[in-house]
C-alpha positions in Angstrom: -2.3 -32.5 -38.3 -3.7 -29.8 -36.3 -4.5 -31.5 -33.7 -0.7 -32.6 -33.4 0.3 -29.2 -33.8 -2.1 -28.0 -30.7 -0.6 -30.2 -28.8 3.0 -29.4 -29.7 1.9 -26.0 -28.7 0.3 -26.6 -25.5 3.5 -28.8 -24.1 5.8 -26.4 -25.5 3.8 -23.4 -22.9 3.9 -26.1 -20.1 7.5 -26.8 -20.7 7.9 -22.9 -20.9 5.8 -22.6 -17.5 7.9 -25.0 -16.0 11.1 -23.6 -16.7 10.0 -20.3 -15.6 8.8 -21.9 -12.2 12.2 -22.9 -11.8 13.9 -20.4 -12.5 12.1 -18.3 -9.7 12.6 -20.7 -7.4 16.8 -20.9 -7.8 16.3 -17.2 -8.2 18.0 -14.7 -5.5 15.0 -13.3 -4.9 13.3 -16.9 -4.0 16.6 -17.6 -2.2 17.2 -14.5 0.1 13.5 -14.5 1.6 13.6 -15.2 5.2 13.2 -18.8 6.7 9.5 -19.8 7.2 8.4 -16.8 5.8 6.3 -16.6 1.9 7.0 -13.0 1.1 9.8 -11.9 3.4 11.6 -10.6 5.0 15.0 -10.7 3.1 18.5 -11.8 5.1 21.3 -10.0 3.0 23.3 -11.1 0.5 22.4 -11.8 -3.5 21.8 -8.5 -4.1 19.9 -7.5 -0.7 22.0 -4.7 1.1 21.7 -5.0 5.3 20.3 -1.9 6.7 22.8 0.6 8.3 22.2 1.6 11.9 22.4 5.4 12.1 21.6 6.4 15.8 22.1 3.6 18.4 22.5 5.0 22.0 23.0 2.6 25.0 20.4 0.7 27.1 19.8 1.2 30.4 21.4 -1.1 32.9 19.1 -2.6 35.4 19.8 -2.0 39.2 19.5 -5.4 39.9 22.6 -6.2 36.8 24.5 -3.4 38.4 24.3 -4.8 41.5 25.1 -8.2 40.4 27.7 -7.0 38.0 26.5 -9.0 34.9 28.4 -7.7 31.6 28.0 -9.4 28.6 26.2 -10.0 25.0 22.5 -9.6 24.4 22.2 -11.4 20.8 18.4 -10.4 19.1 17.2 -11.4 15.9 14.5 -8.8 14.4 13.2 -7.3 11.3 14.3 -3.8 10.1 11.7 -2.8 8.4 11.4 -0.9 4.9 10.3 2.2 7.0 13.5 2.1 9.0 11.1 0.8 12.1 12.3 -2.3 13.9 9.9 -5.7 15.0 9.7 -9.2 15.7 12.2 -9.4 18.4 13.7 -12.9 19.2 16.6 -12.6 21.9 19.2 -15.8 20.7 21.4 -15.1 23.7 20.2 -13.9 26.9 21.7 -11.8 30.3 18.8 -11.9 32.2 18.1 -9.5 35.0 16.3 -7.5 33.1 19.0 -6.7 30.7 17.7 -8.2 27.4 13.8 -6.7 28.0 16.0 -3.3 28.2 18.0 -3.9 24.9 14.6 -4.6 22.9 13.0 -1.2 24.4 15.8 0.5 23.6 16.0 -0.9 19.8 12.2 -0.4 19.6 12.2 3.0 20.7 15.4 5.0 19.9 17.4 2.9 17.4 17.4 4.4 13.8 18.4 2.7 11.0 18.7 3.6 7.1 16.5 0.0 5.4 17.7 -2.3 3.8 17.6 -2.2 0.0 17.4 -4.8 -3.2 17.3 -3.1 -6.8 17.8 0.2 -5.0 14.1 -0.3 -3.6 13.9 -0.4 0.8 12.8 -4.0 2.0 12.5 -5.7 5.5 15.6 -7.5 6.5 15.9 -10.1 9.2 18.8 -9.1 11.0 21.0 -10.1 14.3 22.1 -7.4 16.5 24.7 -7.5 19.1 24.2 -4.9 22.2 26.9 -5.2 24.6 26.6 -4.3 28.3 29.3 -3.0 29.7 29.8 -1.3 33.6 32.3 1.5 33.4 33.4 3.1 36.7 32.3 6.6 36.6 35.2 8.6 37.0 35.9 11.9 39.0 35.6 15.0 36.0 34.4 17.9 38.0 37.5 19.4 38.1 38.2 19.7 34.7 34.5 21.0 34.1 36.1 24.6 33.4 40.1 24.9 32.4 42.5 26.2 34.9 41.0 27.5 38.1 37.5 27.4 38.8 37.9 30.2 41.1 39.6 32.4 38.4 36.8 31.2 35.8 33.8 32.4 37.8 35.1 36.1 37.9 33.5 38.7 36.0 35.4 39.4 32.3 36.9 42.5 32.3 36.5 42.8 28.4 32.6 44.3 27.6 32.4 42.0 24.6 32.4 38.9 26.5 30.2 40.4 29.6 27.4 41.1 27.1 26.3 37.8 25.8 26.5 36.1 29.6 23.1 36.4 30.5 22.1 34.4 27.7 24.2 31.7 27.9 23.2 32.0 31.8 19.5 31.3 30.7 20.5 28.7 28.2 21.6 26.4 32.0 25.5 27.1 31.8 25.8 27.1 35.9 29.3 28.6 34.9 27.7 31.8 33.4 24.9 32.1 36.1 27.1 32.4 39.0 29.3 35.5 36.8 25.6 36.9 36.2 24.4 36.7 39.7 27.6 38.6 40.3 27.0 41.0 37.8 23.4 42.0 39.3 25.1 42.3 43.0 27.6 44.6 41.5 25.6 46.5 39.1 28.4 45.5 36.8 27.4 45.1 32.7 24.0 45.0 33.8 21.7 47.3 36.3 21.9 45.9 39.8 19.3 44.0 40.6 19.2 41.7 43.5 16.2 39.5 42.5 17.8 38.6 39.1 21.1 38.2 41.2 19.5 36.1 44.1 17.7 33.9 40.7 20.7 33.2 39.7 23.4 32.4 42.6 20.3 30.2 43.8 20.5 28.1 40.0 24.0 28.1 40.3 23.5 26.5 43.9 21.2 24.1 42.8 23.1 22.6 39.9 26.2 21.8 42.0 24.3 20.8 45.5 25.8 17.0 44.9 29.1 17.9 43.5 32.1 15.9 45.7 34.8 18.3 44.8 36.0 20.7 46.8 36.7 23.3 44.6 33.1 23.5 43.6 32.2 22.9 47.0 33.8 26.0 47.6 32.1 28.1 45.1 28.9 27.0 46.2 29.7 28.1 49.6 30.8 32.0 47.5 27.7 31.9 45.7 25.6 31.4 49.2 28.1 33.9 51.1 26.5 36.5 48.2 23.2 35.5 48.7 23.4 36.2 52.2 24.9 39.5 51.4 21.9 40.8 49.5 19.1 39.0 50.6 19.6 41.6 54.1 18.9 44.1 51.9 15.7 42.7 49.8 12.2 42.5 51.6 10.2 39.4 52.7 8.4 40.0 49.2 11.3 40.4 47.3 12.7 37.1 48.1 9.4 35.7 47.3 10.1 36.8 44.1 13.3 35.9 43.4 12.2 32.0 44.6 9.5 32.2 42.2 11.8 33.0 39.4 14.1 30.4 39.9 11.4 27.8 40.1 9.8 29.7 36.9 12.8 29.1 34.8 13.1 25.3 36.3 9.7 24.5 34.6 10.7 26.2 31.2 14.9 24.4 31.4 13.2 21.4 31.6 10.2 21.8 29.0 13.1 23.1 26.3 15.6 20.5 27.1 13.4 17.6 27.3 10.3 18.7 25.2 7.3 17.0 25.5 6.8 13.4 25.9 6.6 11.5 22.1 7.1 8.0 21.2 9.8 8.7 19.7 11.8 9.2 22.6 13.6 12.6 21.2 14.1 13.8 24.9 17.3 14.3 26.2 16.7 12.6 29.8 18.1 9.7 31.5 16.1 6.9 30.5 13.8 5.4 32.9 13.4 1.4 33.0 11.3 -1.5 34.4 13.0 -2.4 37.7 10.0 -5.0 39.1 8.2 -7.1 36.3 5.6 -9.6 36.9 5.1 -12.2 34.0 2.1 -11.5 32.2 -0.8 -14.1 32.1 -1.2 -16.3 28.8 -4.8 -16.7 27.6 -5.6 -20.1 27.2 -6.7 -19.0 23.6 -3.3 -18.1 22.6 -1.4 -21.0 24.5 -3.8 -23.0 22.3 -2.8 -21.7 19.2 0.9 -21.7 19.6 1.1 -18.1 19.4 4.2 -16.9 21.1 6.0 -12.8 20.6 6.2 -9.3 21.7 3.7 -6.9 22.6 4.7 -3.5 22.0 2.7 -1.4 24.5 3.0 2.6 24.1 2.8 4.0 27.8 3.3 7.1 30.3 5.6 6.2 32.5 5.2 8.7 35.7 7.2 10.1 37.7 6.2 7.8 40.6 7.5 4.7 38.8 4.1 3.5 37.7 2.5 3.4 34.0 -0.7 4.3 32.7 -2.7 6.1 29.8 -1.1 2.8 27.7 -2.5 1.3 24.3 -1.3 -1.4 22.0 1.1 0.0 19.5 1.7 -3.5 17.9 -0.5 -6.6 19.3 -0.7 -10.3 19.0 -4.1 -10.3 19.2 -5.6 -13.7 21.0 -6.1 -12.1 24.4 -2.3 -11.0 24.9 -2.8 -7.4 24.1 -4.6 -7.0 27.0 -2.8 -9.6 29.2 0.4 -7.0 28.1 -1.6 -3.7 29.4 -2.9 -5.7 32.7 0.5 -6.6 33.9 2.6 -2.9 32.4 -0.7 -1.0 34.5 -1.2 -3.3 37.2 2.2 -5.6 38.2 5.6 -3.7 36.6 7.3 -1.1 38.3 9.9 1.5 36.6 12.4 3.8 37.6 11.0 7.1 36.0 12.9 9.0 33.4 15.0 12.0 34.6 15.3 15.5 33.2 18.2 17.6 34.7 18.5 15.2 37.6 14.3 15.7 38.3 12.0 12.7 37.8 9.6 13.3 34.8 6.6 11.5 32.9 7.5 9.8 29.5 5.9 8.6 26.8 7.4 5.6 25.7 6.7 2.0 24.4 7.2 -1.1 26.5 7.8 -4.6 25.0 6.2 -7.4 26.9 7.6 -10.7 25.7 5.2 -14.0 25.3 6.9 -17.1 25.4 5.3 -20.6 25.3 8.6 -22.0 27.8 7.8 -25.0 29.4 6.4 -24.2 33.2 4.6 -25.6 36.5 1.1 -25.5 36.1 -0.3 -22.1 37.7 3.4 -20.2 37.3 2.0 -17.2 35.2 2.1 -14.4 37.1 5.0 -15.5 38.8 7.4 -12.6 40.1 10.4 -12.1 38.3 12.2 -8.3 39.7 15.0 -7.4 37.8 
Protein backbone atom coordinates (compact mmCIF):
# COMPACT_ATOMS: atom_id res chain seq x y z
CA UNK A 1 0.00 0.00 0.00
CA UNK A 2 2.72 2.41 0.49
CA UNK A 3 4.52 1.59 -2.07
CA UNK A 4 1.39 2.46 -4.41
CA UNK A 5 0.94 5.48 -2.68
CA UNK A 6 4.81 6.65 -3.41
CA UNK A 7 4.24 6.10 -6.67
CA UNK A 8 0.94 7.94 -6.98
CA UNK A 9 2.91 10.72 -5.48
CA UNK A 10 5.90 10.73 -7.60
CA UNK A 11 3.71 10.71 -11.08
CA UNK A 12 1.48 13.09 -9.68
CA UNK A 13 4.98 15.78 -9.25
CA UNK A 14 6.05 14.55 -12.78
CA UNK A 15 2.65 15.27 -14.10
CA UNK A 16 2.81 18.60 -12.08
CA UNK A 17 6.41 19.20 -13.67
CA UNK A 18 5.18 18.64 -16.86
CA UNK A 19 2.38 20.89 -16.89
CA UNK A 20 4.46 23.60 -15.53
CA UNK A 21 7.06 22.97 -18.49
CA UNK A 22 4.35 23.67 -20.68
CA UNK A 23 2.98 26.21 -19.55
CA UNK A 24 6.28 28.21 -19.79
CA UNK A 25 6.77 27.26 -22.94
CA UNK A 26 3.10 28.77 -24.45
CA UNK A 27 3.87 31.47 -21.96
CA UNK A 28 4.38 35.20 -23.42
CA UNK A 29 7.45 35.39 -21.93
CA UNK A 30 8.67 32.04 -23.80
CA UNK A 31 6.86 33.41 -26.92
CA UNK A 32 8.13 37.11 -27.16
CA UNK A 33 12.05 36.13 -26.86
CA UNK A 34 13.80 36.91 -30.01
CA UNK A 35 14.37 34.28 -32.81
CA UNK A 36 17.52 32.05 -32.27
CA UNK A 37 18.07 33.55 -29.18
CA UNK A 38 17.75 31.46 -25.36
CA UNK A 39 17.30 34.46 -23.10
CA UNK A 40 16.51 37.37 -25.38
CA UNK A 41 16.08 39.78 -26.63
CA UNK A 42 12.24 40.41 -26.56
CA UNK A 43 10.29 41.68 -30.01
CA UNK A 44 7.12 43.65 -28.66
CA UNK A 45 3.94 42.64 -28.17
CA UNK A 46 2.41 40.21 -25.14
CA UNK A 47 3.11 42.46 -22.75
CA UNK A 48 6.63 43.77 -23.96
CA UNK A 49 6.37 47.63 -24.69
CA UNK A 50 8.92 48.77 -27.92
CA UNK A 51 11.40 51.25 -26.80
CA UNK A 52 10.63 55.02 -27.69
CA UNK A 53 13.26 56.88 -29.65
CA UNK A 54 13.82 60.23 -27.84
CA UNK A 55 16.66 62.05 -29.80
CA UNK A 56 17.19 60.87 -33.45
CA UNK A 57 19.07 63.49 -35.52
CA UNK A 58 19.90 62.80 -39.25
CA UNK A 59 22.89 60.91 -40.76
CA UNK A 60 25.27 62.33 -42.74
CA UNK A 61 24.96 61.96 -46.54
CA UNK A 62 27.99 60.63 -48.31
CA UNK A 63 29.64 62.83 -51.03
CA UNK A 64 29.65 60.10 -53.34
CA UNK A 65 25.30 59.62 -52.57
CA UNK A 66 25.03 63.31 -53.05
CA UNK A 67 26.68 63.20 -56.11
CA UNK A 68 24.89 60.22 -57.32
CA UNK A 69 21.63 61.52 -55.94
CA UNK A 70 20.56 58.21 -54.12
CA UNK A 71 17.42 58.83 -51.78
CA UNK A 72 15.85 56.17 -50.21
CA UNK A 73 15.23 53.66 -47.19
CA UNK A 74 18.00 52.20 -45.05
CA UNK A 75 15.98 49.29 -43.08
CA UNK A 76 18.30 47.93 -39.78
CA UNK A 77 17.37 45.40 -37.42
CA UNK A 78 19.16 45.90 -33.85
CA UNK A 79 18.78 45.56 -30.24
CA UNK A 80 17.80 48.49 -27.96
CA UNK A 81 19.17 47.58 -25.17
CA UNK A 82 17.82 47.83 -21.33
CA UNK A 83 20.38 50.72 -20.86
CA UNK A 84 18.86 52.68 -23.68
CA UNK A 85 22.34 51.67 -25.78
CA UNK A 86 21.81 50.29 -29.22
CA UNK A 87 23.76 46.85 -30.91
CA UNK A 88 23.68 44.07 -33.17
CA UNK A 89 23.16 45.94 -36.29
CA UNK A 90 21.75 43.96 -39.32
CA UNK A 91 20.93 46.39 -42.33
CA UNK A 92 17.58 44.33 -44.17
CA UNK A 93 17.58 46.97 -46.97
CA UNK A 94 20.53 48.60 -48.24
CA UNK A 95 21.53 52.20 -50.25
CA UNK A 96 24.89 51.64 -50.64
CA UNK A 97 27.46 54.33 -51.14
CA UNK A 98 28.18 54.58 -47.96
CA UNK A 99 24.81 55.47 -46.78
CA UNK A 100 23.76 52.47 -44.60
CA UNK A 101 27.59 52.39 -42.74
CA UNK A 102 26.44 56.18 -41.94
CA UNK A 103 22.91 55.24 -40.61
CA UNK A 104 24.49 52.54 -38.16
CA UNK A 105 27.13 55.26 -36.81
CA UNK A 106 24.69 57.55 -36.47
CA UNK A 107 22.22 55.06 -34.41
CA UNK A 108 25.29 53.89 -32.48
CA UNK A 109 26.52 57.15 -31.54
CA UNK A 110 23.83 59.81 -31.16
CA UNK A 111 20.39 57.94 -31.15
CA UNK A 112 18.68 57.90 -27.67
CA UNK A 113 16.07 55.94 -26.85
CA UNK A 114 13.85 55.33 -23.58
CA UNK A 115 14.07 50.82 -23.26
CA UNK A 116 11.81 48.81 -23.73
CA UNK A 117 9.86 47.52 -20.84
CA UNK A 118 7.82 44.12 -19.73
CA UNK A 119 6.25 44.15 -16.06
CA UNK A 120 7.32 47.75 -15.93
CA UNK A 121 11.04 46.27 -15.69
CA UNK A 122 13.56 47.76 -19.01
CA UNK A 123 14.54 44.74 -21.37
CA UNK A 124 16.49 44.46 -24.78
CA UNK A 125 14.14 44.61 -27.69
CA UNK A 126 14.96 43.55 -31.22
CA UNK A 127 13.75 46.24 -33.19
CA UNK A 128 13.59 47.51 -37.12
CA UNK A 129 14.37 50.96 -37.76
CA UNK A 130 13.66 52.98 -40.78
CA UNK A 131 16.22 56.02 -41.59
CA UNK A 132 15.25 57.81 -44.59
CA UNK A 133 17.66 59.75 -46.83
CA UNK A 134 16.48 62.49 -48.20
CA UNK A 135 18.42 65.50 -50.51
CA UNK A 136 16.71 68.81 -49.87
CA UNK A 137 17.95 71.82 -51.94
CA UNK A 138 19.41 74.26 -49.58
CA UNK A 139 17.53 77.24 -49.95
CA UNK A 140 18.66 80.96 -50.02
CA UNK A 141 17.74 82.36 -46.05
CA UNK A 142 20.31 85.07 -45.54
CA UNK A 143 18.09 87.63 -46.09
CA UNK A 144 15.64 86.94 -43.59
CA UNK A 145 18.62 86.23 -41.03
CA UNK A 146 17.49 89.70 -39.23
CA UNK A 147 13.74 91.20 -39.94
CA UNK A 148 13.39 94.17 -42.09
CA UNK A 149 16.55 95.79 -43.16
CA UNK A 150 19.82 94.56 -42.41
CA UNK A 151 21.20 97.86 -42.81
CA UNK A 152 18.71 99.45 -40.23
CA UNK A 153 19.38 96.35 -37.83
CA UNK A 154 23.11 96.80 -37.57
CA UNK A 155 22.69 100.45 -36.15
CA UNK A 156 23.45 101.31 -32.71
CA UNK A 157 20.01 101.35 -30.36
CA UNK A 158 19.29 104.53 -29.30
CA UNK A 159 17.51 103.22 -26.07
CA UNK A 160 20.45 102.56 -23.10
CA UNK A 161 18.63 99.47 -21.97
CA UNK A 162 19.17 97.50 -25.04
CA UNK A 163 22.91 98.98 -25.71
CA UNK A 164 23.95 97.54 -22.39
CA UNK A 165 23.60 93.81 -22.69
CA UNK A 166 25.23 93.90 -26.45
CA UNK A 167 28.54 93.09 -25.63
CA UNK A 168 27.49 89.94 -24.22
CA UNK A 169 25.40 88.67 -26.58
CA UNK A 170 28.44 89.90 -28.99
CA UNK A 171 30.73 87.42 -27.07
CA UNK A 172 28.11 84.69 -26.94
CA UNK A 173 28.92 84.65 -31.41
CA UNK A 174 25.75 86.74 -32.46
CA UNK A 175 27.70 88.40 -35.65
CA UNK A 176 24.58 90.71 -35.50
CA UNK A 177 25.60 92.21 -32.13
CA UNK A 178 29.39 92.27 -32.83
CA UNK A 179 29.25 94.42 -35.73
CA UNK A 180 26.72 97.16 -33.36
CA UNK A 181 29.71 96.59 -30.72
CA UNK A 182 32.57 97.16 -32.95
CA UNK A 183 30.61 100.33 -33.67
CA UNK A 184 30.12 101.13 -30.27
CA UNK A 185 34.02 101.08 -29.44
CA UNK A 186 34.73 103.36 -32.76
CA UNK A 187 32.28 105.74 -31.48
CA UNK A 188 32.88 105.64 -27.88
CA UNK A 189 29.16 105.17 -27.74
CA UNK A 190 27.70 102.93 -24.48
CA UNK A 191 31.04 101.84 -24.04
CA UNK A 192 34.64 103.66 -23.78
CA UNK A 193 36.21 103.86 -27.27
CA UNK A 194 38.43 101.47 -27.80
CA UNK A 195 39.77 100.62 -31.14
CA UNK A 196 41.27 97.15 -30.36
CA UNK A 197 37.96 95.84 -28.88
CA UNK A 198 36.34 97.65 -32.03
CA UNK A 199 38.89 96.31 -34.64
CA UNK A 200 38.13 92.49 -32.52
CA UNK A 201 34.99 92.76 -33.36
CA UNK A 202 34.21 94.25 -37.01
CA UNK A 203 37.13 91.60 -37.82
CA UNK A 204 34.53 88.47 -36.16
CA UNK A 205 31.80 90.06 -37.71
CA UNK A 206 33.95 89.80 -41.14
CA UNK A 207 34.76 86.49 -40.66
CA UNK A 208 31.37 85.00 -39.98
CA UNK A 209 29.89 86.35 -43.23
CA UNK A 210 33.14 86.00 -45.62
CA UNK A 211 31.00 83.26 -47.81
CA UNK A 212 27.69 84.85 -47.51
CA UNK A 213 26.04 85.23 -51.42
CA UNK A 214 23.76 88.05 -50.62
CA UNK A 215 24.29 91.19 -51.30
CA UNK A 216 22.95 92.85 -48.58
CA UNK A 217 25.41 91.23 -46.30
CA UNK A 218 27.94 91.60 -48.78
CA UNK A 219 27.38 95.05 -48.25
CA UNK A 220 27.78 95.23 -44.60
CA UNK A 221 30.80 93.37 -44.69
CA UNK A 222 32.22 95.86 -47.02
CA UNK A 223 30.85 98.77 -43.89
CA UNK A 224 32.37 96.76 -41.36
CA UNK A 225 35.95 96.73 -43.35
CA UNK A 226 35.36 100.53 -44.46
CA UNK A 227 35.48 100.99 -40.34
CA UNK A 228 38.32 98.95 -39.85
CA UNK A 229 40.17 100.89 -42.26
CA UNK A 230 39.09 103.99 -40.49
CA UNK A 231 40.75 103.15 -37.18
CA UNK A 232 43.29 100.88 -37.85
CA UNK A 233 45.29 104.53 -39.33
CA UNK A 234 45.04 105.53 -36.11
CA UNK A 235 46.20 102.29 -33.92
CA UNK A 236 50.04 101.31 -34.08
CA UNK A 237 51.83 98.27 -35.71
CA UNK A 238 51.44 96.78 -31.99
CA UNK A 239 48.08 97.61 -31.48
CA UNK A 240 46.85 95.72 -34.48
CA UNK A 241 48.87 92.91 -33.30
CA UNK A 242 46.74 92.99 -30.52
CA UNK A 243 43.57 93.30 -31.73
CA UNK A 244 44.47 90.02 -34.25
CA UNK A 245 45.47 88.19 -31.28
CA UNK A 246 42.12 88.78 -29.64
CA UNK A 247 40.03 87.70 -32.32
CA UNK A 248 41.94 84.51 -32.76
CA UNK A 249 41.81 84.30 -28.72
CA UNK A 250 38.10 84.30 -28.60
CA UNK A 251 38.02 81.80 -31.92
CA UNK A 252 39.77 79.04 -29.68
CA UNK A 253 37.36 79.71 -26.66
CA UNK A 254 33.78 80.01 -29.37
CA UNK A 255 34.73 76.89 -30.49
CA UNK A 256 35.85 75.01 -27.04
CA UNK A 257 32.23 76.28 -25.53
CA UNK A 258 30.16 75.50 -28.52
CA UNK A 259 31.56 72.23 -29.29
CA UNK A 260 33.11 71.07 -25.86
CA UNK A 261 35.47 68.52 -25.89
CA UNK A 262 35.52 65.50 -27.83
CA UNK A 263 33.30 62.40 -25.92
CA UNK A 264 31.77 59.35 -27.30
CA UNK A 265 28.88 60.51 -26.78
CA UNK A 266 28.92 62.79 -29.51
CA UNK A 267 27.22 65.87 -27.46
CA UNK A 268 29.07 68.46 -29.72
CA UNK A 269 27.28 70.66 -31.76
CA UNK A 270 29.40 70.33 -35.07
CA UNK A 271 28.71 69.08 -38.41
CA UNK A 272 29.29 65.56 -38.39
CA UNK A 273 32.28 64.26 -40.11
CA UNK A 274 32.01 60.76 -42.06
CA UNK A 275 33.99 57.99 -43.82
CA UNK A 276 34.28 59.11 -47.48
CA UNK A 277 37.05 56.27 -48.68
CA UNK A 278 36.61 52.70 -47.02
CA UNK A 279 38.75 49.76 -47.71
CA UNK A 280 37.05 46.38 -46.69
CA UNK A 281 38.65 45.03 -43.78
CA UNK A 282 40.57 41.61 -43.93
CA UNK A 283 38.71 38.35 -42.43
CA UNK A 284 40.94 36.15 -40.32
CA UNK A 285 40.76 32.85 -41.46
CA UNK A 286 39.91 31.98 -37.72
CA UNK A 287 36.67 33.84 -37.87
CA UNK A 288 35.74 32.80 -41.59
CA UNK A 289 36.12 29.35 -40.06
CA UNK A 290 33.85 29.80 -37.40
CA UNK A 291 30.98 31.48 -39.17
CA UNK A 292 31.35 34.41 -37.23
CA UNK A 293 29.94 37.34 -39.11
CA UNK A 294 28.88 41.30 -37.27
CA UNK A 295 29.88 44.74 -36.36
CA UNK A 296 32.78 46.04 -34.74
CA UNK A 297 32.27 49.07 -32.95
CA UNK A 298 35.67 50.90 -32.90
CA UNK A 299 35.82 54.23 -30.67
CA UNK A 300 38.30 56.68 -32.59
CA UNK A 301 39.74 60.32 -33.05
CA UNK A 302 38.90 61.35 -36.16
CA UNK A 303 41.45 64.40 -37.06
CA UNK A 304 41.17 67.19 -38.59
CA UNK A 305 43.16 65.87 -41.59
CA UNK A 306 40.56 63.22 -42.37
CA UNK A 307 42.50 60.39 -40.79
CA UNK A 308 41.81 58.29 -37.45
CA UNK A 309 43.81 57.20 -34.75
CA UNK A 310 44.20 56.88 -30.78
CA UNK A 311 41.21 53.94 -31.59
CA UNK A 312 40.28 50.94 -29.25
CA UNK A 313 37.51 48.35 -29.38
CA UNK A 314 34.41 49.53 -27.77
CA UNK A 315 32.44 46.28 -28.64
CA UNK A 316 34.55 43.34 -30.48
CA UNK A 317 33.87 40.11 -32.11
CA UNK A 318 36.82 38.74 -30.91
CA UNK A 319 38.43 35.90 -33.48
CA UNK A 320 40.98 38.32 -35.00
CA UNK A 321 38.31 40.91 -36.25
CA UNK A 322 38.90 43.41 -33.58
CA UNK A 323 42.03 44.12 -34.85
CA UNK A 324 41.31 43.48 -38.61
CA UNK A 325 38.54 46.55 -37.64
CA UNK A 326 41.42 49.01 -36.10
CA UNK A 327 44.04 47.98 -39.09
CA UNK A 328 41.69 49.05 -41.87
CA UNK A 329 39.77 52.45 -39.63
CA UNK A 330 43.97 53.46 -38.93
CA UNK A 331 45.50 52.30 -41.89
CA UNK A 332 42.85 52.15 -45.22
CA UNK A 333 39.47 54.59 -44.39
CA UNK A 334 39.47 58.04 -44.94
CA UNK A 335 36.83 60.72 -43.37
CA UNK A 336 35.80 64.04 -43.90
CA UNK A 337 36.57 65.63 -40.43
CA UNK A 338 33.87 67.03 -38.22
CA UNK A 339 33.34 70.87 -38.32
CA UNK A 340 32.95 73.34 -35.58
CA UNK A 341 31.73 76.87 -36.71
CA UNK A 342 32.66 76.07 -40.28
CA UNK A 343 36.53 75.01 -38.91
CA UNK A 344 37.69 71.34 -39.14
CA UNK A 345 38.14 69.76 -35.69
CA UNK A 346 39.20 66.29 -34.04
CA UNK A 347 36.26 64.02 -32.73
CA UNK A 348 35.97 61.39 -30.68
CA UNK A 349 33.56 59.11 -32.03
CA UNK A 350 32.84 55.36 -32.62
CA UNK A 351 33.09 53.78 -36.05
CA UNK A 352 31.18 50.56 -36.98
CA UNK A 353 33.03 48.23 -39.22
CA UNK A 354 30.74 45.62 -40.60
CA UNK A 355 31.96 41.72 -41.12
CA UNK A 356 30.04 39.83 -43.48
CA UNK A 357 30.69 36.27 -44.61
CA UNK A 358 29.17 37.37 -48.60
CA UNK A 359 30.20 35.08 -51.00
CA UNK A 360 33.57 36.59 -52.95
CA UNK A 361 36.58 35.88 -55.38
CA UNK A 362 39.28 34.33 -53.60
CA UNK A 363 41.89 37.18 -52.55
CA UNK A 364 38.90 40.15 -52.69
CA UNK A 365 39.42 41.29 -48.98
CA UNK A 366 40.87 44.38 -48.99
CA UNK A 367 39.24 45.27 -52.04
CA UNK A 368 38.47 49.11 -52.39
CA UNK A 369 35.09 50.19 -51.94
CA UNK A 370 35.06 54.62 -51.76
CA UNK A 371 31.88 55.86 -50.95
Amino acid sequence: MKSHRAFILAFSKLLALGLLFQILLCSPMAQQRGPGVADGPYVAGNGVKPPVPLYQPLPAYTEEARNARVEGIVLIQAIVRKDGTVDSFKVLKSLGHGLDESAVNTIATKWQFQPGTLNGAPVDVQVIIEVAFRIYRKKEQDAKAMPGSLDEALRIPSDEKVLKPLPDIAEQGNYGAQFIVGSMYVEGKGVPQDYIQAYKYLALFNAALADKKNPEFQNAVKRATDLIDSIAGKMTAEQIADAGRLVEEWKSAYLQSKCGAPDIKGNWRVDEGYPISMQRPPYSQQAREAGIEGTVLVECIVHKEGTAGQCKVFKGLGYGLDEAAIFAVTGRWRFMPAKCNGEPVDKRTLIPVMFRLNPSPPGSDGESRNR
